[in-house]
N, C-alpha and C positions, 0 to 999 in steps of 0.2 A: 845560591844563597850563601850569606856566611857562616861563621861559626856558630852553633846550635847551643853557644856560650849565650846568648843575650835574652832577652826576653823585652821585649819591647809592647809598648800598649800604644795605640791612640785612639782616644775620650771626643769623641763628637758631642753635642749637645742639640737636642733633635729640637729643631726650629726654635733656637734658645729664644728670641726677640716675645716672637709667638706665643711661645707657650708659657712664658713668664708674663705677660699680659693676660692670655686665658685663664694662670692660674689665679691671679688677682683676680680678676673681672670673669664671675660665673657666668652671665650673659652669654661672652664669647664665646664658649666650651661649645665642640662640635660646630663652630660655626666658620666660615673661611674670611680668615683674617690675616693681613697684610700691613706691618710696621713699616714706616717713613712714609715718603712722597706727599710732602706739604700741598703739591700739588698736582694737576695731570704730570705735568712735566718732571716730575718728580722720580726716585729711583724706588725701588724695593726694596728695603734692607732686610726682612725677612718675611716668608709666608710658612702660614700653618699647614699642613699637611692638607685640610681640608682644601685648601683653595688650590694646594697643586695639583688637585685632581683636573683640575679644569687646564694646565697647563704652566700655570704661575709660578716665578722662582724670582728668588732673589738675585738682584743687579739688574732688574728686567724693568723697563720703563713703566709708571704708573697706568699710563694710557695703552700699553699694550696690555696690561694685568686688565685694566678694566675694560676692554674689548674681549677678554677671553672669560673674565665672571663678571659682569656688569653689579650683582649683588653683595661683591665682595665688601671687608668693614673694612675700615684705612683705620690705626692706630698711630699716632702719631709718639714718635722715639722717647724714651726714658732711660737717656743714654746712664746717668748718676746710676741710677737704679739696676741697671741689667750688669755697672759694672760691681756693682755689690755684691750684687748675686753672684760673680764670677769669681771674686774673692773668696765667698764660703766656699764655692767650689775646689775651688786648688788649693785651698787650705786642706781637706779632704785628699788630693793627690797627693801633698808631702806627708799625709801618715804611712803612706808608704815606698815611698822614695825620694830624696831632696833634687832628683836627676830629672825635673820636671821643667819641659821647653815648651810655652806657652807661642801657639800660632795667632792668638787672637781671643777674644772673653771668653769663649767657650769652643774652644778645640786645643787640645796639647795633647805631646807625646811623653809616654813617663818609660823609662829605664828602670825594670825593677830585676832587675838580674840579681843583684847584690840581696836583695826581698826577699827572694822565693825561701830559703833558709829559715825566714821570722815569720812571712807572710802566707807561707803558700807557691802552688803553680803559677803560673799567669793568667790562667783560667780563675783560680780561686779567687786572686788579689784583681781581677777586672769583674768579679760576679759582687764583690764585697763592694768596691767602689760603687757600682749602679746602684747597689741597694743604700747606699749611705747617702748618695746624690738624690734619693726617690724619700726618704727619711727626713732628710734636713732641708730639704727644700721644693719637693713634692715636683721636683722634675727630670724629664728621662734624657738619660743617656744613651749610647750607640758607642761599642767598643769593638776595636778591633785588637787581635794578638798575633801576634810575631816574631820572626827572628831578626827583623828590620823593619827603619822608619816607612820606606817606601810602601813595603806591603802589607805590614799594620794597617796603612793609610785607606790602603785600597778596600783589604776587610772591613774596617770599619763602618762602611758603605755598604756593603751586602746584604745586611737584616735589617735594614731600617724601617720605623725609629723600635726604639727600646731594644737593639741588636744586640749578639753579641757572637763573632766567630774568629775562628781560630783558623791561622793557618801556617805550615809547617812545611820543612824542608821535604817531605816524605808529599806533600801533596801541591807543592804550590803549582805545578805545571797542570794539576787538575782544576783547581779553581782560578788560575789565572787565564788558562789559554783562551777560554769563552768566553772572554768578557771584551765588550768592544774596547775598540785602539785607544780611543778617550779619557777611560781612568786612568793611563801611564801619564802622569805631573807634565807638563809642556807643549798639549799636545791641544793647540787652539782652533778656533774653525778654518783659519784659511791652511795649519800643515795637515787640518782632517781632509778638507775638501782635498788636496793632493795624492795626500795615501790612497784616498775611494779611487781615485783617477788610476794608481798601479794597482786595485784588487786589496790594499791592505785593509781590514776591517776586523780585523780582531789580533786579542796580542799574541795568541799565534801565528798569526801570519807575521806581526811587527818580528818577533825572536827569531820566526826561518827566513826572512826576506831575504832577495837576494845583495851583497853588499853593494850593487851598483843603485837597487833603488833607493837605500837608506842613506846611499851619499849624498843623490839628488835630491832628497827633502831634507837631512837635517846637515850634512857638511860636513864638517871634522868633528859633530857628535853624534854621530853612526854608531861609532864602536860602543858606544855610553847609552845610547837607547835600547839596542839590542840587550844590552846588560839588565836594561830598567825592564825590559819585557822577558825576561828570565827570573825576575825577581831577585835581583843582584843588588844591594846598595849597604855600602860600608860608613854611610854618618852617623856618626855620633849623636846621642840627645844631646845638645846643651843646655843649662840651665841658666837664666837669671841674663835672658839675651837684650845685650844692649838698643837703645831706640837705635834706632838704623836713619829715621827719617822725621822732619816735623813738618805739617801743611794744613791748610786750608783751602777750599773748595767750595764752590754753590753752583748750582741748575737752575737758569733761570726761567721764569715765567714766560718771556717773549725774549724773543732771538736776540742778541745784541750783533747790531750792523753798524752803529757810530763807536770810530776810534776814540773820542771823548766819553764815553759812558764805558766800554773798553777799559782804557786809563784809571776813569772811577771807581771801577770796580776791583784793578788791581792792586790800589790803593789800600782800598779798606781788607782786603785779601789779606795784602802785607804786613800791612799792622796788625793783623791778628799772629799769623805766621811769624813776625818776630815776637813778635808777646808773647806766644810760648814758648818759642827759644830762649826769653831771657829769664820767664818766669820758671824753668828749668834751667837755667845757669850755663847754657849752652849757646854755641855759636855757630853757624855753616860756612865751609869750606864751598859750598856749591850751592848756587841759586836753582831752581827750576820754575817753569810756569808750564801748564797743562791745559791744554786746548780741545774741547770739544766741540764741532762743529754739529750744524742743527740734521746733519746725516748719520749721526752718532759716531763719525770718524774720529778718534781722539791720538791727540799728537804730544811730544814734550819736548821743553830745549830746556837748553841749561849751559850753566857759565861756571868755571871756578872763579875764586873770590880768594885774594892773599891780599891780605890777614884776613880769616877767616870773620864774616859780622851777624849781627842778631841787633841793628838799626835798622828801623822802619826807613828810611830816606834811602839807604843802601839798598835795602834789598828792594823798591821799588824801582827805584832807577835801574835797574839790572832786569829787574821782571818785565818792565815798560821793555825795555831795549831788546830783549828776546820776543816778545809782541809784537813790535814793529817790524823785526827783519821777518818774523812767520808772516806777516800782514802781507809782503810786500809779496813775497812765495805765492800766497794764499788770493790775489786782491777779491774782492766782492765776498769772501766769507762772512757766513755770518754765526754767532757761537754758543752754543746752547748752556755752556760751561766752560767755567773758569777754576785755572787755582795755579794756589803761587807756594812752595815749599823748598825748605832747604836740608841736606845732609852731607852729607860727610863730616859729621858732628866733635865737635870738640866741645872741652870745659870751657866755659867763657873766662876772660885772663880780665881783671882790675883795668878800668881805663886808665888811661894814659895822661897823666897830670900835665904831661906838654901836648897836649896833642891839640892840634889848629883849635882855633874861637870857633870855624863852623862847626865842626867835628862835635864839642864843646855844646856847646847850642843843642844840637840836636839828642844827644844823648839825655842832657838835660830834658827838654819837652816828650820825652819816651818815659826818662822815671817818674817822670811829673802825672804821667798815663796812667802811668802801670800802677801807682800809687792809688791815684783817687782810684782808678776801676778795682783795686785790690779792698776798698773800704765799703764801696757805694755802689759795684757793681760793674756790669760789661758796659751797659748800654748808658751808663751816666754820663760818658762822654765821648765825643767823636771831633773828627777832623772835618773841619764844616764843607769839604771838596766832597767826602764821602755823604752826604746825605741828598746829594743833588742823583738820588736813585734812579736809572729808567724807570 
């Protein structure tokens, strides 16, 4: 561990989707409920606690969820909504520390080292936060405390929902060593299935292994896993973390086997994907397209792009062209999911007053987009190529 200088928190939010559906909707309460998946084919983006009794978690296909609780409720997303609620929430974090590094609407780690002075221990300033999160918006938390992010993270996982534990340079070798290999961050089914293969199953065994087995699963970060299973990590919270990445994505209903519906689809992908880039004032150095095949094997390429763009024409001709060479790797796939994103994110820069008639043109038919749909809506207009749907 490091220095017993820090105090680190991280704020779960117990089945946020869930449980802010349930709190609206009394109906739900006690009953196993499951936000997204429009359709079978669809994803989980959260389950209630109740339904993961049966097995059910989030990122798990619709159709596996409902093989495992056939009675389950399907709630369909209120993305606006959950992120409001996420707002009052971290508004409530920065009363007591501005050192707040948000993972997602409802998970972040807060630094309140510099706190404890005004606030309290980290015990006190994480028992006050639940209560104020249960207060202002009637839903539970899950905290964990620390002398780092790593093992905050892990804590915060142990009492769930409505948790709350601590753990400390004096014990972490007590509550860390029994816990399967799995909660150390990195650690996916195919490096688990490995580890099982040398005997490693807990992160005891990951911190004494011997250095030849830990070369042979993770490489030149051996030395840095053993460290994570020691409960070693020296990062920093940051605050106020810049986007990293913009994208869009869909799962479709029936497999996509034609390169033309293929095409179509990456189309209309695109133009959302740069739409947000521009509707953020942002541009990508780097294209990507994301491929999931109907075995749920998912794949990505990607291209740099100099001068970095955020055109719908651009970044489709690039996404197409990454398509076609996986097509060609891939033949007879067929693809369950698509999506087309760009990052390595820059400030978008004033066009270019000389820059080519086509260039010109199209930029033009983008703000002419981005206009009406900014007045009248998403669906007010479309690229007539994009409605020829499978």
């Amino acid at each position: 561990m490091i220095s017993a200088a820090r105090t680190i928190l991280h704020v779960d939010m117990d089945a946020f989707y869930a449980s802010v559906e349930q709190r609206d909707n009394p109906e739900l309460r006690g009953k196993p409920v499951v936000v997204g998946g429009g359709s079978n084919r669809g994803v989980v983006a959260a389950a209630s606690y109740e339904v993961r009794e049966f097995g059910v978690r989030s990122a798990m296909s619709m159709a596996d969820a409902l093989r495992r609780c056939p009675h389950l409720i399907r709630v369909a997303p209120r993305m606006s909504h959950y992120k409001s609620e996420s707002k009052q929430i971290f508004q409530i974090f920065r009363q007591f520390t501005p050192l707040v590094e948000g993972l997602s609407l409802d998970e972040a780690f807060l630094d309140v080292t510099a706190s404890r002075n005004l606030h309290g221990s980290g015990v006190e300033i994480a028992t006050r936060i639940k209560s104020l999160i249960i207060e202002q918006t009637g839903l539970k938390a899950s905290v964990g405390v620390a002398e780092n992010k790593l093992v905050a993270k892990i804590a915060s996982d142990l009492d769930k929902p409505d948790g709350l534990a601590i753990i400390t340079s004096g014990n972490v070798r007590e509550k860390l060593d029994p816990l399967p290999v799995s909660v150390i961050p990195g650690i996916g089914r195919q490096t688990l299935a490995r580890l099982q293969q040398l005997s490693i199953l807990t992160v005891a065994d990951l911190r004494l292994a011997p250095d030849r087995d830990l070369e042979s699963v993770f490489g030149r970060f051996a030395q840095r896993t053993r460290e994570r299973a020691a409960g070693i990590d020296d990062r920093p919270v940051v605050a106020e973390r810049e986007e990293k990445s913009v994208s869009a994505e869909e799962t479709y209903d029936a497999d996509l086997d034609d390169r033309g519906d293929m095409e179509r689809e990456l189309l209309r992908l695109a133009e959302t994907t740069a739409g947000r880039l521009r509707k953020s004032e942002l541009q990508a150095g780097t294209v990507q397209v994301k491929i999931r095949q109907d075995d749920f094997q998912t794949f990505t390429r990607q291209r740099s792009v100099r001068p970095p763009v955020n055109n719908t024409d651009q970044i489709y001709h690039i996404a197409c062209d990454l398509l076609r060479a996986w097509l060609e790797e891939n033949p007879g796939a067929r693809i369950r999911l698509l999506g087309v994103g760009g990052s390595k994110l820059s400030p978008a820069e004033q066009r270019d007053l000389f820059s080519c008639e086509e260039s010109s043109a199209t930029n033009a038919v983008d703000e002419a987009v981005d206009d009406i749909r900014d007045r009248f809506g998403n669906l007010s207009v479309s690229r007539a190529r994009t409605l020829e749907r499978p």
